[in-house]
N, C-alpha and C positions, 0 to 999 in steps of 0.2 A: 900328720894324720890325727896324734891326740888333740890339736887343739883345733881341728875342723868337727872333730865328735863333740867335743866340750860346747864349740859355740853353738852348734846344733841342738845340744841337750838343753843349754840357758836359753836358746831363744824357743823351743819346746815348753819349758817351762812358764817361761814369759806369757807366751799363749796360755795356758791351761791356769796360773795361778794369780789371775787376776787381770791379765791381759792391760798394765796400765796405760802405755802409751796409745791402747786401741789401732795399732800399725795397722794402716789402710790393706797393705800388700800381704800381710800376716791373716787378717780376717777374710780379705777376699780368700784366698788358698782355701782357711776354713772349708768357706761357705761354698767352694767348689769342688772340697774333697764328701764333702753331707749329700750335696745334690745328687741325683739320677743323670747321666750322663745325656740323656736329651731335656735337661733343663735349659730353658734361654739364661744366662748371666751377663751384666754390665755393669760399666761406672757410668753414671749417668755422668753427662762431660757439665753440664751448665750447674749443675749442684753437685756437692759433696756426698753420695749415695752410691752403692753400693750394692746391686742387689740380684738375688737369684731365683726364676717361677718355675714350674713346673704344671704343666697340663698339656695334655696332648689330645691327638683327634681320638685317642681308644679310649681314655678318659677321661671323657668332657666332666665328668662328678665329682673331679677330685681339682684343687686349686691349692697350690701349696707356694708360698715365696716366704723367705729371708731376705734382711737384707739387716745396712750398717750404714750409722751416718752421722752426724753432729750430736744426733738426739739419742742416740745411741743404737742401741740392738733390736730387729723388731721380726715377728714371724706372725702370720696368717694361715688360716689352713680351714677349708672349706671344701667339704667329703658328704658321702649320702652316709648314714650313720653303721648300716650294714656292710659298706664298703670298706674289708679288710685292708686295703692298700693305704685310703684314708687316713685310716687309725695307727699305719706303723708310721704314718709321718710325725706322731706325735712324741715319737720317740727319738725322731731326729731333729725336731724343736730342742727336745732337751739335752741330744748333745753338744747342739749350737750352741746353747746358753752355758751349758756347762766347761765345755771347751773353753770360752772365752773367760770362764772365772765366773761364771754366776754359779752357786749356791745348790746343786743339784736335790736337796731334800726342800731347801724355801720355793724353788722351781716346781717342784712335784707338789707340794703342799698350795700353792698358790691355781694350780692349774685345776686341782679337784677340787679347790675351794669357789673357783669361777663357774661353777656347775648350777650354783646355788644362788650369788649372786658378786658383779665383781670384786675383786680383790686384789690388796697390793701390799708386798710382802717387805721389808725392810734386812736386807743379807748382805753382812760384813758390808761392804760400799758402793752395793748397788741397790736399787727401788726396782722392784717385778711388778709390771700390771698385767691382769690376767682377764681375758672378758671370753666368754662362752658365749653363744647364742642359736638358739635352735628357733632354724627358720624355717622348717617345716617339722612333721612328725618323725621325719624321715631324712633331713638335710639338717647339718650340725656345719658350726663356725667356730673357731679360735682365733683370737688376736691374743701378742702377748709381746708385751714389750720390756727392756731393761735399761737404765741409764744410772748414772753415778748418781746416787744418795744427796752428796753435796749439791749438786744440781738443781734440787727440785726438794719439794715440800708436801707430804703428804697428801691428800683431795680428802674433804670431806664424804662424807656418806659409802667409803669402802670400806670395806674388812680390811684391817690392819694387821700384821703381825712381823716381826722382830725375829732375826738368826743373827745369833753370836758370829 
């Protein structure tokens, strides 16, 4: 019994502190314990992806998916701006990201920085790219994606910022 609790606690932790081996079966569970229980979820079979939507016939204004894949962590969310249900997805953005070892203050920082215009965060070993875009007065967009630091190389013309 102690050591079915212990490997449970390291593979617990494994998720939440940095998630390195990014385990396929570890992030799906994640991203099916986040979701609303009438989310569609799949592994796409012909690529390596992972992924979870949510929108239904009561609310066609809201469009929310996650997902996980080679390129790494990535979430969208597309709500009328009014729409309170919208705006708590955004909170389940950041426990995805957080969950899997991103950075929860360079997350929160990157995401109110993408208001303005985009932005991409550099946290312990991972890169945050954040894009807002409001496509009506009244309709608002989030993409926001995460992949290992080593990976990839800064892009020109974003806000840049650095977490210990």
């Amino acid at each position: 019994m102690k050591v079915a609790l212990i490997a449970a606690a390291v593979g617990l932790l494994t998720i939440e502190s940095g998630h390195t081996q990014n385990d396929r079966a570890d992030v799906e569970l994640v991203m099916r314990e986040l979701m609303p229980t009438n989310s569609r979820c799949e592994r796409i079979s012909w690529e390596p992806i992972s992924y979870c939507r949510y929108q239904t016939a009561n609310t066609p204004n809201v469009v929310f998916e996650i997902s996980f894949g080679p390129d790494g962590l990535q979430s969208s969310l597309t709500y009328d701006v009014g729409n309170s249900e919208g705006r708590q997805f955004l909170h389940t953005i950041r426990l995805f990201f957080s969950r899997l070892g991103v950075q929860e203050k360079a997350l929160s920082e990157c995401i109110q920085q993408s208001k303005s215009k985009a932005s991409e965060f550099l946290a312990g070993n991972w890169r945050i790219n954040c894009r807002y875009v409001n496509i009506t007065d009244d309709r608002a967009g989030y993409e926001i994606f995460a992949d290992r630091a080593s990976n990839s190389n800064l892009s020109a013309g974003s806000s840049s910022f650095s977490f210990p």
